[in-house]
TORGU-279433 format. One record per residue (C-alpha): residue in three letters; chain; x, y, z. Coordinates in steps of 0.001 Angstrom, whole numbers, always signed. Last residue first. Layout:
// residues N
residuo|cadena|x|y|z
ALA|A|X|Y|Z
...
//
This chain:
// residues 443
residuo|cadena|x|y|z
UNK|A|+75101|+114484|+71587
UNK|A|+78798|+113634|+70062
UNK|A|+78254|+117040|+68257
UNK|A|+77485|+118870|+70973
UNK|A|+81057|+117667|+73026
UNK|A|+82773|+118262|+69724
UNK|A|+81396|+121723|+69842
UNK|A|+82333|+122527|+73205
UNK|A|+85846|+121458|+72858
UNK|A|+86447|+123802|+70058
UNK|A|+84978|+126775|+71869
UNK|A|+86933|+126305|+74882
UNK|A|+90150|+125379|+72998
UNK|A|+89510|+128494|+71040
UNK|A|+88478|+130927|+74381
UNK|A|+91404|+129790|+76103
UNK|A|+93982|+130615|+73092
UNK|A|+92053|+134123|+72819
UNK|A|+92060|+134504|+76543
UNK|A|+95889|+134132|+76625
UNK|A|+96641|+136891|+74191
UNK|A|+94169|+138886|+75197
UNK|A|+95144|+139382|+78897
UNK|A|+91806|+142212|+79592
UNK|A|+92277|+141817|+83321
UNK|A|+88536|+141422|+83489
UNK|A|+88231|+139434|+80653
UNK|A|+90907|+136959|+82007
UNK|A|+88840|+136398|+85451
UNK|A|+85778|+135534|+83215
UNK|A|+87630|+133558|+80948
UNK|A|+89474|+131022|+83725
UNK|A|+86075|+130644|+85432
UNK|A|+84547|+129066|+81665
UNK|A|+87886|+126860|+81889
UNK|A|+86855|+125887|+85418
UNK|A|+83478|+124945|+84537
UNK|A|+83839|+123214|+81631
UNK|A|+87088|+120950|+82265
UNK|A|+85204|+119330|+85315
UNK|A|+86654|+120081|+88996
UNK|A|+88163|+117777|+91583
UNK|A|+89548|+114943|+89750
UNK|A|+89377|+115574|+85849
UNK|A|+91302|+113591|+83613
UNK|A|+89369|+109817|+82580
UNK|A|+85779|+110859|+81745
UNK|A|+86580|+114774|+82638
UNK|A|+88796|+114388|+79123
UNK|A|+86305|+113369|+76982
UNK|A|+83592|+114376|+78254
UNK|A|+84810|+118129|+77627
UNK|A|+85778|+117332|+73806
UNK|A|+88751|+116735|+71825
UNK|A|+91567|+114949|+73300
UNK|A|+94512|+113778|+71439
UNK|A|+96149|+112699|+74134
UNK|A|+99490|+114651|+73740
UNK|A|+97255|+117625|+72608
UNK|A|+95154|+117091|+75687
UNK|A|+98000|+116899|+77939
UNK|A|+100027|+120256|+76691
UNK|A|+96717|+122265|+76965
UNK|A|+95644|+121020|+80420
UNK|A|+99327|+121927|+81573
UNK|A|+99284|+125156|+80355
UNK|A|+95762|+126047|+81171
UNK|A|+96579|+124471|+84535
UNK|A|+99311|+127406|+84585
UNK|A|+96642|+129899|+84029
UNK|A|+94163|+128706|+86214
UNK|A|+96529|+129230|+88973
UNK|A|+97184|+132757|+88122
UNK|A|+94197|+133248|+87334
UNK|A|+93245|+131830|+90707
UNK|A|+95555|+134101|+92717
UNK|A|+94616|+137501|+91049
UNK|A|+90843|+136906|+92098
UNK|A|+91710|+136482|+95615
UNK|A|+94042|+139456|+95642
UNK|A|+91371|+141358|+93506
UNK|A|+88133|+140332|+95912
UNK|A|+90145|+141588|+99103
UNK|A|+90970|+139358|+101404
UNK|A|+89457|+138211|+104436
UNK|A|+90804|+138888|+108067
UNK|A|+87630|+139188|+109828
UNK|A|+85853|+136755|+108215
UNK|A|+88611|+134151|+109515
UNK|A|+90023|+132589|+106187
UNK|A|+88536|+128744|+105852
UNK|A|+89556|+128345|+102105
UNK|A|+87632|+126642|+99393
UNK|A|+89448|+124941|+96342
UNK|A|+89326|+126708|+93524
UNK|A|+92399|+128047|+92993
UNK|A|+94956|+125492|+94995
UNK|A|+92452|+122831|+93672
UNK|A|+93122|+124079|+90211
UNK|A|+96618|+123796|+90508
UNK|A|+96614|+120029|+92599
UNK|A|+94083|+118849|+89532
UNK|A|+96460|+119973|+86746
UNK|A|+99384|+118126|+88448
UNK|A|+96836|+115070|+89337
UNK|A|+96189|+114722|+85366
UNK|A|+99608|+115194|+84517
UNK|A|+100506|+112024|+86918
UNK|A|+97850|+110058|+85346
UNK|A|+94806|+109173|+87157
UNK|A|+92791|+106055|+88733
UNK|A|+95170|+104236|+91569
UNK|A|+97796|+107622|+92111
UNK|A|+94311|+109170|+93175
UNK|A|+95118|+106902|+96368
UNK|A|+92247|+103952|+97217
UNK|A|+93332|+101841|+100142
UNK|A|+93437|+98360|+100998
UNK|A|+97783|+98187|+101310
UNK|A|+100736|+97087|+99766
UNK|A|+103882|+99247|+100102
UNK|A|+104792|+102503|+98675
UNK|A|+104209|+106283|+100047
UNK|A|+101187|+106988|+97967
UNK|A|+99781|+110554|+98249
UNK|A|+97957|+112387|+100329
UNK|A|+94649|+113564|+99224
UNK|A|+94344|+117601|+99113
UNK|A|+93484|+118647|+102874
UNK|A|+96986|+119893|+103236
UNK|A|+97280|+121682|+100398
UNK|A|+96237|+124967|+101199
UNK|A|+99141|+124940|+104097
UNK|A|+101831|+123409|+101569
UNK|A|+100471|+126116|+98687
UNK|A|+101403|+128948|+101653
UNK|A|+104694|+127048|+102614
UNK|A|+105651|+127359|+98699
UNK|A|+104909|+131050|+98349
UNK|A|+101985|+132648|+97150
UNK|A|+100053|+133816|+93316
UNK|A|+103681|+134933|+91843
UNK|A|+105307|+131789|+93018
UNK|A|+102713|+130043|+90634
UNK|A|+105197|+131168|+87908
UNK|A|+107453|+128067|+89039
UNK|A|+110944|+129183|+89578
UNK|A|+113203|+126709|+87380
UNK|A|+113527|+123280|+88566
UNK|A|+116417|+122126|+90038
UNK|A|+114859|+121589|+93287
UNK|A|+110915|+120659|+92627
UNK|A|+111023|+117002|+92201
UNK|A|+113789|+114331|+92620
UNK|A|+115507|+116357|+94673
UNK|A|+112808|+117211|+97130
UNK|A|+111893|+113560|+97062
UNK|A|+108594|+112949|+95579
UNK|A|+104773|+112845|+97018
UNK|A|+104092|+115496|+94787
UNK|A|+102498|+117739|+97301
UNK|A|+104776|+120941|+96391
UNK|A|+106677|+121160|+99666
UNK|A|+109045|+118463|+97987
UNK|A|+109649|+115581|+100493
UNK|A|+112887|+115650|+102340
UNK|A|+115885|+114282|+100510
UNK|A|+117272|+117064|+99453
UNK|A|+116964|+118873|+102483
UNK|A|+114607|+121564|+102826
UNK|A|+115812|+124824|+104674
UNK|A|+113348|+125715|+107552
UNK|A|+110865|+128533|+106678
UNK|A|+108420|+127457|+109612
UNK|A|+104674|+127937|+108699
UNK|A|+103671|+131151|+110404
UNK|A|+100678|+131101|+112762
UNK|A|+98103|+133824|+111562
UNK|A|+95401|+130991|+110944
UNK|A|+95975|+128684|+114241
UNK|A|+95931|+132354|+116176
UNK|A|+92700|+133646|+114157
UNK|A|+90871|+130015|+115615
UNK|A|+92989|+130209|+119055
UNK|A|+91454|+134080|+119382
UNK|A|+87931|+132681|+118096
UNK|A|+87820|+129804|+120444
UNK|A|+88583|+132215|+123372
UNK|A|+85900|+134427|+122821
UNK|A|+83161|+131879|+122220
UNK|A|+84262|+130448|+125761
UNK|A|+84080|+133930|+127384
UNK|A|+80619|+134511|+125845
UNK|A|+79495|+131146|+127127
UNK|A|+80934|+132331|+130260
UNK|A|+78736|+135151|+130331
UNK|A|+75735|+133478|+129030
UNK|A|+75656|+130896|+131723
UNK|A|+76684|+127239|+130538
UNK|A|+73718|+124955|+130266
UNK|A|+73519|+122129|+133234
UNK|A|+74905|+118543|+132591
UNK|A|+71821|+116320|+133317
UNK|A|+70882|+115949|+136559
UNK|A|+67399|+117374|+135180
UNK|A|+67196|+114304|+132756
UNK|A|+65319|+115528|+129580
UNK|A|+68659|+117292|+128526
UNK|A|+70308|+113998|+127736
UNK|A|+73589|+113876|+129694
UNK|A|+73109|+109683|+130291
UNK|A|+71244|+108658|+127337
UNK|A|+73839|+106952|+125489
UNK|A|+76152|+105497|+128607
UNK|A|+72878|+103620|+130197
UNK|A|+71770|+102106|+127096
UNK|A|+75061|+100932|+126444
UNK|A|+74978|+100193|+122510
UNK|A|+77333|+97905|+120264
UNK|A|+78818|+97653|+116884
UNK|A|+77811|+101817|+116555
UNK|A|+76873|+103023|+112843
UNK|A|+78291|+104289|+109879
UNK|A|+81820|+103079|+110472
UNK|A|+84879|+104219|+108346
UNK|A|+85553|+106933|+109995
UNK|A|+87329|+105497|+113288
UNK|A|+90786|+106613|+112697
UNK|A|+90780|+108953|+109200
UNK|A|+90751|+107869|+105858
UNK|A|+90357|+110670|+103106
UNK|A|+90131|+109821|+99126
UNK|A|+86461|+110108|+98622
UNK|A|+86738|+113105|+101408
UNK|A|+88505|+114641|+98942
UNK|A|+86002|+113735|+96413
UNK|A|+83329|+115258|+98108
UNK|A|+85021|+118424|+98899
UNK|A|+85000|+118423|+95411
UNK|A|+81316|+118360|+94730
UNK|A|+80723|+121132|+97031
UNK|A|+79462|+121459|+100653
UNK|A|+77909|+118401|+102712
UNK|A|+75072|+120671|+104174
UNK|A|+75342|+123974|+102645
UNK|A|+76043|+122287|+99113
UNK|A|+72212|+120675|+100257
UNK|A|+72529|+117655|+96794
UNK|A|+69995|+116995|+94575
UNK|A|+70138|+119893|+92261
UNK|A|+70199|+117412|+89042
UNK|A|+73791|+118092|+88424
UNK|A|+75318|+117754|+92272
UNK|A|+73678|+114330|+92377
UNK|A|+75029|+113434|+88655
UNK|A|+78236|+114238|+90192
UNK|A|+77888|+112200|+92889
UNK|A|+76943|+109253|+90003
UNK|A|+80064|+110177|+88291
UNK|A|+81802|+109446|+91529
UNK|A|+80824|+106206|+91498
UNK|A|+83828|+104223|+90340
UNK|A|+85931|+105803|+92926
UNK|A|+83836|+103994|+95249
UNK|A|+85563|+104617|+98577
UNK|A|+82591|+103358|+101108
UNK|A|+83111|+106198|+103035
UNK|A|+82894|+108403|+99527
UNK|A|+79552|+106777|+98728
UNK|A|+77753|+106781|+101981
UNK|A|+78426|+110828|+102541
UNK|A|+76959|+110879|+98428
UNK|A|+74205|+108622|+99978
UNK|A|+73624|+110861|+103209
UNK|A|+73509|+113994|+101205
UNK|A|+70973|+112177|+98791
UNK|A|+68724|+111065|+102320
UNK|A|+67441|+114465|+102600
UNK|A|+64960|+114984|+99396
UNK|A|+62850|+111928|+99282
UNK|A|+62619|+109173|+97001
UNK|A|+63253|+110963|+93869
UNK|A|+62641|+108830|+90843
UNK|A|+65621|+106209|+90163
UNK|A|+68897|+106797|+88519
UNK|A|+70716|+108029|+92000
UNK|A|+68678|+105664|+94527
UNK|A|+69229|+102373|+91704
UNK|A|+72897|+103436|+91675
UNK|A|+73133|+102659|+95389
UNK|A|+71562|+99093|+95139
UNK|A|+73518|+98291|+91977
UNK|A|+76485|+99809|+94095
UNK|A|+75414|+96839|+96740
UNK|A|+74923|+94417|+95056
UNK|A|+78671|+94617|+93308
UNK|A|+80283|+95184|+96341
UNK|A|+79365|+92309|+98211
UNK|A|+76963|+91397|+100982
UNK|A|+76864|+91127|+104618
UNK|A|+80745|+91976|+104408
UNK|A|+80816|+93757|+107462
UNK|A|+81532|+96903|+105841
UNK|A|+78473|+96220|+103818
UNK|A|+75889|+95887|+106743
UNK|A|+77560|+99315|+107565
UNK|A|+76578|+101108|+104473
UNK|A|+73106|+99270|+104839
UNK|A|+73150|+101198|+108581
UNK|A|+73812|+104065|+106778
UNK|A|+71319|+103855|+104029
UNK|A|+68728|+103129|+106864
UNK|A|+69363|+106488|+108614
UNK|A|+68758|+108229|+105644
UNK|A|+65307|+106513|+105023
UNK|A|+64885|+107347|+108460
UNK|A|+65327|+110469|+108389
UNK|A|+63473|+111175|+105164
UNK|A|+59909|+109794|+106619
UNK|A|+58366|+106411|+105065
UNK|A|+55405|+106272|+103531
UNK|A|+56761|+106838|+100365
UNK|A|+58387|+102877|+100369
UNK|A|+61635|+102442|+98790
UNK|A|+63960|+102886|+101482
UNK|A|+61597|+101203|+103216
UNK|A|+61302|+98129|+101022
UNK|A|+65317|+98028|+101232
UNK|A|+64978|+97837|+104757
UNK|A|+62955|+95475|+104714
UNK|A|+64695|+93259|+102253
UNK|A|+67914|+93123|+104233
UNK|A|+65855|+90469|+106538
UNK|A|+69190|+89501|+108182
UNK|A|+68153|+90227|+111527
UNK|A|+69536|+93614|+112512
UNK|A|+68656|+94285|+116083
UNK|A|+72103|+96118|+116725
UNK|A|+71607|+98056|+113211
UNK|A|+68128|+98583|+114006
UNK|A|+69380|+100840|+117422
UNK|A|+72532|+102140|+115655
UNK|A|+70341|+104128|+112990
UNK|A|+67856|+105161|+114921
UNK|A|+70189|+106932|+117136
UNK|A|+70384|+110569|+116762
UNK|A|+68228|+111413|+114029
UNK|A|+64494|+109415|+115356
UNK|A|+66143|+109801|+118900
UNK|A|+65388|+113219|+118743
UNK|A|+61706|+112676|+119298
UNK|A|+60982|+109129|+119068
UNK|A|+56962|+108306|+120161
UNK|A|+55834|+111946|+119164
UNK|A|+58250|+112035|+116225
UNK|A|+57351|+108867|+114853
UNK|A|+53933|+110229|+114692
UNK|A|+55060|+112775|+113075
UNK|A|+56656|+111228|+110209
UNK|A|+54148|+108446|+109720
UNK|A|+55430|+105130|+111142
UNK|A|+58479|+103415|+109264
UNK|A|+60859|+102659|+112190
UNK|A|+58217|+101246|+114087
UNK|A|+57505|+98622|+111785
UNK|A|+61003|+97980|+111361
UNK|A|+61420|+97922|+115235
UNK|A|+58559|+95170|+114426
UNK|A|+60414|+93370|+112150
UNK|A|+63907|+93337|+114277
UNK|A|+62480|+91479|+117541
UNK|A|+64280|+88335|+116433
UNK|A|+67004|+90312|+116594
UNK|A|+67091|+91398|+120580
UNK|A|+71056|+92474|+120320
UNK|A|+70738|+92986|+124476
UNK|A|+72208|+97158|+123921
UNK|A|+69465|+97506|+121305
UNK|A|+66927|+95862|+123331
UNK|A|+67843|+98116|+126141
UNK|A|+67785|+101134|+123704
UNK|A|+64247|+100545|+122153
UNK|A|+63115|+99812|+124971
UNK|A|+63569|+103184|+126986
UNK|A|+61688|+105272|+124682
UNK|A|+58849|+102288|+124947
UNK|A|+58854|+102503|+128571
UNK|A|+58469|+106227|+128660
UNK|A|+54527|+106894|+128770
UNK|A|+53951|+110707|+129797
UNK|A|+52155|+111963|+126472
UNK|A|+49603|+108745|+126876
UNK|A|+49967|+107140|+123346
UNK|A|+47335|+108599|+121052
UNK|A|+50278|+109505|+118333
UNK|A|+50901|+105797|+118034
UNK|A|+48362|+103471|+120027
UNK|A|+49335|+100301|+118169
UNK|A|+53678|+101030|+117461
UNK|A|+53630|+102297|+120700
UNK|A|+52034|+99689|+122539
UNK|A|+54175|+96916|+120251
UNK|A|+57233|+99248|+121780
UNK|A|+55954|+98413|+125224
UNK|A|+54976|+94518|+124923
UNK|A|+58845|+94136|+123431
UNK|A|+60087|+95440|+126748
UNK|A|+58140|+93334|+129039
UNK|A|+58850|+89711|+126798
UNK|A|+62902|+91271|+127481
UNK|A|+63245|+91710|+131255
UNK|A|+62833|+88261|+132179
UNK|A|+65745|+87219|+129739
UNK|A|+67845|+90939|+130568
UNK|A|+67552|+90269|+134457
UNK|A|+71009|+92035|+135191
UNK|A|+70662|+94400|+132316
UNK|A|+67092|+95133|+133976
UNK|A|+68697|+95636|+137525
UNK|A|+71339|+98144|+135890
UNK|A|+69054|+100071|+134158
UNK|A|+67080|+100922|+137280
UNK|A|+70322|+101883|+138881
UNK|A|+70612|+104702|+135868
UNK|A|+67344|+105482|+135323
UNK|A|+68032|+109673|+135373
UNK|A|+65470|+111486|+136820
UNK|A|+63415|+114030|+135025
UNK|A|+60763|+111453|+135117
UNK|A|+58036|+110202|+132184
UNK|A|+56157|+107102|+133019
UNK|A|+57486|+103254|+132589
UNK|A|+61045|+103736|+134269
UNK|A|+60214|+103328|+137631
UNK|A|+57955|+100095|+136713
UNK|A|+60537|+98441|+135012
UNK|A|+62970|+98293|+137781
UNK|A|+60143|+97638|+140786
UNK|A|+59243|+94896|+138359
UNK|A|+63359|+94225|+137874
UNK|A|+63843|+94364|+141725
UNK|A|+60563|+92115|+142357
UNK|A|+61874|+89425|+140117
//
């Protein structure tokens, strides 16, 4: 008992020294340690912004009782959690972003309701409202409750008066991780109402690509377990902490990681012959033979080659390759035109990390979407005669992936005046005009 006092004590004011053998002792006395922990954060939570600036046991706490899965302490972290934003930041400091979030989720209780009060409650600071839709996001990944509660619950954020600014880039990032195809409206909706930081999480279709995106470890919104010890070690507060990198090797490392960065850009894509049974460079998903090699040269050869589409492409969802499995493929929702249209305006549209250096000119860019736009056009045309479709909602209701029929068309007229191609602008500008006045009319 006199290691973990001596343990406790060592850690209770400020130090620049990391507590790494104290942590150890307390881990190794986690039952006696526990009662002393608690008493600190219910300090904190009492004295709030008049806790003594040097007091460090509650900082501490809330990452040992984290790490020891202390649940029947979860109301008053709760409590804590939804202090007045700056006092929160006095007690928290960085912590309040960086691990908030894991911390309640390893003291989680059950009591879903107070987190959902939180949410809720105007009291409440942004980043922690944010941080609690992620550890809900989680909750549901566990299966702590179904699908059906939680989407009400999610819907209720995007319908409902503004709760705070911040946490809608968090619940369009919550959204797509939780693969809701059914909900992408609602994004949309986000994007509509000027909801959404495009800086941030970018644009509506780099939304739905993620939407569509699995990648190893992704899925989770917040840590199954903490180790006190491993999460704080490096922290800058600790002065054997990993020192900052001089500015003339910073300068060297910035250096280098542009010259890979232009490398990675300028690298040539191999021109290998394709087989016939390799895939078709086009994204289809098909066989080479089965797809793109008896067809006749595709007009789109005029904006870049094939390997140039394939590089463009290669953040555009993949596409099903057979067999059984849990996840959501575009294959699941739209029609093959549908997708066809979607890959051409993506290939337009779609931003493209080019090193500022070695941007293009305005005209090349400009030349490459109409050209795309164009033979969407085409397709788009074709489909919504087949389908007798007549207005915007329409066809984005059950057609459009990436980009709504409105915008892009109104894109595809700009770029067309400018190049003065009447004959095509005429037949874009009458679908347009026809489409928009169905859509009125149906208001």
């Amino acid at each position: 008992m006199e290691a973990l006092q001596n343990a406790l004590e060592a850690i209770t004011w400020r130090s620049t020294k990391f507590p790494g053998e104290e942590f150890k002792v307390i881990c190794a006395n986690k039952t006696e340690a526990i009662p002393c922990l608690r008493s600190a954060i219910e300090k904190a939570v009492a004295e709030g912004a008049n806790l003594d600036e040097n007091y460090q046991l509650h900082f501490y706490a809330m990452y040992l009782l984290a790490e020891f899965q202390d649940r029947e302490f979860f109301p008053k972290m709760m409590e804590l959690a939804s202090l007045p934003e700056k006092t929160l930041d006095y007690l928290m400091g960085d912590a309040m972003t960086e691990s908030l979030p894991h911390i309640l989720y390893n003291m989680y209780n059950g009591e879903i309701q107070l987190i959902k009060e939180a949410i809720y409650s105007p009291e409440v600071y942004d980043f922690v409202k944010s941080g609690l839709l992620r550890v809900m996001g989680q909750l549901y990944l566990d299966g702590q409750f179904g699908k059906e509660e939680w989407q009400e619950f999610l819907r209720g954020i995007v319908y409902g008066e503004t709760i705070g600014d911040y946490m809608y880039n968090t619940l369009a990032d919550v959204i797509c991780k939780c693969h809701f195809v059914e909900m992408l409206p609602e994004i949309r909706r986000l994007y509509e109402d000027d909801r959404i930081d495009r800086k941030a999480i970018g644009g509506y279709d780099e939304n739905v690509d993620e939407m569509f995106t699995y990648r190893e470890g992704r899925e989770r919104f917040c840590r199954q377990t903490i180790n006190a010890a491993e999460t704080l070690r490096g922290w800058a507060m600790f002065e054997d902490s990993a020192k900052e990198i001089d500015d003339e090797k910073w300068a060297q490392n910035f250096s280098r990681m542009l010259k890979e960065f232009d490398r990675e850009y300028t690298k040539a894509e191999p021109k290998r012959k394709i087989g016939r049974n390799d895939p078709c460079p086009c994204g289809s998903g098909k066989k080479y033979k089965q797809c793109c090699l008896n067809k006749p040269k595709n007009p789109e050869d005029l904006a870049e080659s094939e390997q140039e589409r394939a590089k463009w492409l290669k953040d555009y969802p993949p596409a099903k390759k057979g067999g059984e499995d849990d996840r959501v493929y575009l294959e699941d929702y739209y029609s093959r035109e549908s997708m066809e249209i979607d890959r051409l305006l993506y290939l337009a549209l779609a931003h493209r990390a080019i090193p500022i250096w070695r941007r293009e000119e305005k005209t090349v860019t400009e030349r490459r979407q109409r050209i795309y736009l164009t033979a969407a056009f085409e397709k788009f045309r074709a489909l919504t005669e087949k389908e007798n479709i007549r207005s915007f909602q329409e066809y984005d209701k059950t057609c459009s992936i990436h980009y709504y029929c409105e915008d892009w068309l109104e894109i595809l007229q700009e770029l067309l005046q400018k190049e003065d191609e009447k004959g095509i602008l005429e037949d874009v500008r009458g679908i347009y005009g026809k489409m928009k006045q169905a859509a009125q009319a149906a208001l």
